[in-house]
C-alpha angles and dihedrals in degrees: 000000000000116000102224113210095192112093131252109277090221134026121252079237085057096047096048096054083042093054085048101044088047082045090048087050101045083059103046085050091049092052088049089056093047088058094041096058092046088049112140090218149019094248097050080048093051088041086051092048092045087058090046097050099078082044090063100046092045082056100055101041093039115121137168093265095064086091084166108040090044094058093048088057089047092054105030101036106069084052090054086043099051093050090052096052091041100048125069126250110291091016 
């Protein structure tokens, strides 16, 4: 095993805030699915899929380096969260 002398690119500190704020969003993803596939109609399905896109899309460019962002998802999402497992469908 090679012995690399270049630093790490992120901090343990910033990986671990990264890994709950993806976690955060996959859940919060997750809650939004689960809406839309008990959906009572095609529109409220289509409005549920239209929130979830950015989501998706945060997810997936998310990295270690978004401080800011990062600590937007940590203290805003479980209050999103919370809101979408405790309405009904379409609410």
């Amino acid at each position: 095993m090679m012995n690399s002398t270049r630093p790490p690119r992120w901090t343990a500190a910033q990986m671990d805030a990264y890994e709950q704020a993806h976690a955060l969003l996959n859940a919060v993803i997750a809650a939004y699915s689960g809406r839309i596939g008990a959906a009572p109609s095609p529109e409220i399905a289509q409005a549920l899929r239209k929130e979830r896109a950015p989501l998706l899309t945060e997810r997936d460019t998310l990295t270690a380096d978004d401080t800011a962002r990062i600590t937007e998802i940590i203290r805003e999402m479980p209050a999103r969260l919370a809101e979408l497992r405790e309405g009904g469908p379409g609410e």
